[in-house]
C-alpha positions as CSV (number, residue, x, y, z in Angstrom):
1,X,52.1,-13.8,-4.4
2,X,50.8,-16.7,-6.3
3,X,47.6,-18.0,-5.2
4,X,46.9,-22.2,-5.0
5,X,44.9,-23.8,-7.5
6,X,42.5,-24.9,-5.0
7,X,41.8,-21.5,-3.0
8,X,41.3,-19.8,-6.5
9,X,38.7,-22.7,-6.6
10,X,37.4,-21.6,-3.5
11,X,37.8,-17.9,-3.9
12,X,35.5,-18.8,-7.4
13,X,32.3,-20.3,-5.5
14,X,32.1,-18.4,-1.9
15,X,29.9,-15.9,-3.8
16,X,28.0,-18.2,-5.2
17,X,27.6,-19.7,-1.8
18,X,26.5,-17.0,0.2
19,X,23.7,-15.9,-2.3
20,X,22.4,-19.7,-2.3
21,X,21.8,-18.9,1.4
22,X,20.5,-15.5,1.6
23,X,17.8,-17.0,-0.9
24,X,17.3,-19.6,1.3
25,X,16.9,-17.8,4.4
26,X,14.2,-15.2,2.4
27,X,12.3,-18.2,1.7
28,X,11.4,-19.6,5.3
29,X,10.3,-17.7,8.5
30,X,7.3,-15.9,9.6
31,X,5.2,-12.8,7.8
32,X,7.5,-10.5,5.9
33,X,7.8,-6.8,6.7
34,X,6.8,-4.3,4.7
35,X,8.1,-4.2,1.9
36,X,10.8,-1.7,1.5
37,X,12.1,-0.4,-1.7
38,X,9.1,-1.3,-3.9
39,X,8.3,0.9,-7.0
40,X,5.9,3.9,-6.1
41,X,4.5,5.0,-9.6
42,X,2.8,8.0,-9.8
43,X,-1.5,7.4,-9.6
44,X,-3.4,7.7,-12.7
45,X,-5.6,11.2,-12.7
46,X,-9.1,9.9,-11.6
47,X,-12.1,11.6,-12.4
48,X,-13.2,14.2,-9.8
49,X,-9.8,15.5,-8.7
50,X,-5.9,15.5,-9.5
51,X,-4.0,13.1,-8.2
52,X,-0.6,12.8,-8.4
53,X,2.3,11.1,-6.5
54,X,2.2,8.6,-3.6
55,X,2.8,9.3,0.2
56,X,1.8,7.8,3.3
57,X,4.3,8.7,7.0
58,X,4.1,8.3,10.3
59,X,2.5,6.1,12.7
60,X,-1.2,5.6,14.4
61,X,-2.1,6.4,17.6
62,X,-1.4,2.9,18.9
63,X,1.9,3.3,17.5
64,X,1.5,1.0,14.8
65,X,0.6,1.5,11.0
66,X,1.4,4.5,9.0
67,X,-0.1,7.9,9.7
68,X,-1.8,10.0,6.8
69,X,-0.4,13.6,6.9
70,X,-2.6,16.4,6.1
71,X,0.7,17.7,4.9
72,X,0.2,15.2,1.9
73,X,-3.2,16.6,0.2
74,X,-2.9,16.4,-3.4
75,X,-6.1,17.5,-4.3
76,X,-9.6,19.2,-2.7
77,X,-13.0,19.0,-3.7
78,X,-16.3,18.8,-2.6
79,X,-18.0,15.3,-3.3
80,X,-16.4,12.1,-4.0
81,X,-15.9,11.3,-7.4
82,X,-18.8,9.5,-9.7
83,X,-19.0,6.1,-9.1
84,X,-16.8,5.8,-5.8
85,X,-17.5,3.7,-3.3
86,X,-18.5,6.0,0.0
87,X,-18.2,4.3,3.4
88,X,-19.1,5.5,6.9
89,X,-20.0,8.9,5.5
90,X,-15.9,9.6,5.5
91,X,-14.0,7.4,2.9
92,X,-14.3,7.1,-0.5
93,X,-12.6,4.4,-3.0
94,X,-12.7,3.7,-6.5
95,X,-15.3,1.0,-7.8
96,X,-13.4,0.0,-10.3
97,X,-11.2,-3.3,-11.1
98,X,-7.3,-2.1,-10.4
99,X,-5.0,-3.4,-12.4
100,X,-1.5,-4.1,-10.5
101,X,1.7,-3.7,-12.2
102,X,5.2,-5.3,-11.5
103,X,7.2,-3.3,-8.6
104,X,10.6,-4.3,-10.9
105,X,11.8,-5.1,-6.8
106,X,12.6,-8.3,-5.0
107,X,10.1,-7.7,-1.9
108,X,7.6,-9.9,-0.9
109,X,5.0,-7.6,-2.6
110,X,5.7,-8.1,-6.3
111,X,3.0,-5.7,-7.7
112,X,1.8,-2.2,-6.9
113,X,-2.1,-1.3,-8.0
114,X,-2.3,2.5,-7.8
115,X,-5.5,4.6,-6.8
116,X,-6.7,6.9,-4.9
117,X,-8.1,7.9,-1.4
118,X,-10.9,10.5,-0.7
119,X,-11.4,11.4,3.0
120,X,-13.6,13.7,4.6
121,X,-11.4,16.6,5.9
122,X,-13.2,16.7,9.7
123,X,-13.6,12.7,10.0
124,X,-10.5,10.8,12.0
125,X,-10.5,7.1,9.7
126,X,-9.0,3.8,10.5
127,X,-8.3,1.7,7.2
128,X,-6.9,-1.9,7.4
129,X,-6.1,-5.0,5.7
130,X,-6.0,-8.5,7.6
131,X,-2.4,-9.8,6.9
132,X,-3.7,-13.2,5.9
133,X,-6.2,-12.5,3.2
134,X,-5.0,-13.6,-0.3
135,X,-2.2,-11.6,-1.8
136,X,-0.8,-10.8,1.5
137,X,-2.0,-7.2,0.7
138,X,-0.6,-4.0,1.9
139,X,-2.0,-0.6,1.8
140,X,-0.1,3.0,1.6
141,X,-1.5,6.7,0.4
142,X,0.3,9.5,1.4
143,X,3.6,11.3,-0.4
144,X,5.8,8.8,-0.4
145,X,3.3,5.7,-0.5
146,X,4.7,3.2,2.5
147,X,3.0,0.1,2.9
148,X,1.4,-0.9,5.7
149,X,-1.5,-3.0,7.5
150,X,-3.2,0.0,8.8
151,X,-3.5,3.5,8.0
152,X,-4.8,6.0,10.4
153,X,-5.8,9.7,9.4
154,X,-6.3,11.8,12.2
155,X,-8.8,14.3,10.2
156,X,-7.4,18.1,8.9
157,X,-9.1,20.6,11.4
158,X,-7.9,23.4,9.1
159,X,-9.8,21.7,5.7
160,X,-13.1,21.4,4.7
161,X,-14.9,19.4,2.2
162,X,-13.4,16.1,0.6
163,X,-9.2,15.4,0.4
164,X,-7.6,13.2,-2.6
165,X,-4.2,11.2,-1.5
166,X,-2.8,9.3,-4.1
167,X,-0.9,5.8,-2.8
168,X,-2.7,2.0,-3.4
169,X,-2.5,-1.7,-3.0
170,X,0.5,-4.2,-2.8
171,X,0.1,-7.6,-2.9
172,X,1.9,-10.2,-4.0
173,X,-0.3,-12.1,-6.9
174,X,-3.1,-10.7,-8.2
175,X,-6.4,-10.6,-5.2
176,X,-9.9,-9.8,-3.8
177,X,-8.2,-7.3,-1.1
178,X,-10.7,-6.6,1.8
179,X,-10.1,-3.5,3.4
180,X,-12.1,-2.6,6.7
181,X,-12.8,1.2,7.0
182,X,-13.7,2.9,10.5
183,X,-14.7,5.9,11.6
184,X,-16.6,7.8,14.5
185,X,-17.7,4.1,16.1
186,X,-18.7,2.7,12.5
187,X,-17.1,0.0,10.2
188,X,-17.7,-1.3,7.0
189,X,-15.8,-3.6,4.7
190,X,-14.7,-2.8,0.8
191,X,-13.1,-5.5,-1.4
192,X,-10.7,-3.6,-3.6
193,X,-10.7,-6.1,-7.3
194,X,-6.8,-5.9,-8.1
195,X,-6.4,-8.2,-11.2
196,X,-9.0,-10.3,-10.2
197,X,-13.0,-10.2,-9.8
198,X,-14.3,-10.7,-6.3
199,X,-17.1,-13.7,-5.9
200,X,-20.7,-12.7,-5.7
């Protein structure tokens, strides 16, 4: 059957349409979720231990964040590498600036910055990132990487010594991320240089 002139018109634009107002809709509305979909690349090898590819699962014990398996150990050793960053006597991050790379997705969180985590086997450690900082930051380690405000790890009774999990940062431009560490009634606060130096 023949169709009419004007509902080929039609036909010809709904598509267009309907993508004009899914683009509209992503741009309004309250804090994205997490972004889903983004590129995990595998972590550069950093000095001190072998780290490979991302993963983060799970949940904390309030039910919210991701969990960090001891499933998802990449590497063992027993000091944090040269030149990390060690904080309450149970996490240790890289000092150096992280450069972030384009996820190739549409999410919220355009770029990835890979690195690694070291975490003292017998310590249970709360990391987090405040959702409004600049960036909009997310944070994931474990195998895959899934990003996520907080990260809980519950501690490995069966290890000893130091653990490497490979994950990092996404954000959405590059950002002075802070990320608050806890552990055994302590806190400190890191900020993580991804693209960007932090002020003095």
């Amino acid at each position: 059957m023949e169709t009419r002139p004007g509902v080929r018109r039609t036909l010809r634009i709904l598509p267009a349409l309907v993508v004009t107002g899914l683009l509209a809709a992503g741009c309004t509305g309250p804090e994205p979720d997490a972004p889903t979909g983004a590129a995990t690349p595998t972590p550069t090898p950093t000095a001190g231990s072998a780290l490979g590819d991302p993963a983060a699962t799970g949940s904390g014990p309030d039910g919210t964040g991701a969990a960090l398996s001891c499933a998802h150990v990449i590497d063992r050793i027993d000091a944090p590498p040269d030149g990390w960053t060690t904080m309450v006597a149970a996490v240790a991050m890289t000092r150096d600036r992280l450069e972030p790379s384009p996820t190739g997705g549409t999410d919220p969180a355009r770029l990835f910055a890979k690195t690694g985590l070291v975490v003292r086997a017998d310590s249970r450690v709360e990391l987090a990132v405040p959702a409004g900082s600049a960036g909009r930051p997310w944070i994931g380690w474990g195998s895959p990487a899934r990003p996520a405000r907080a990260l809980y790890f519950p501690g490995c009774p069966d290890e000893s010594g130091w653990l490497a999990f490979a994950g990092g940062l996404w954000l959405d431009v590059p950002a002075c991320v802070p990320v608050t560490v806890r552990s055994a009634g302590r806190e400190e606060r890191v900020r993580m240089r991804v693209g960007v130096d932090c002020p003095e």
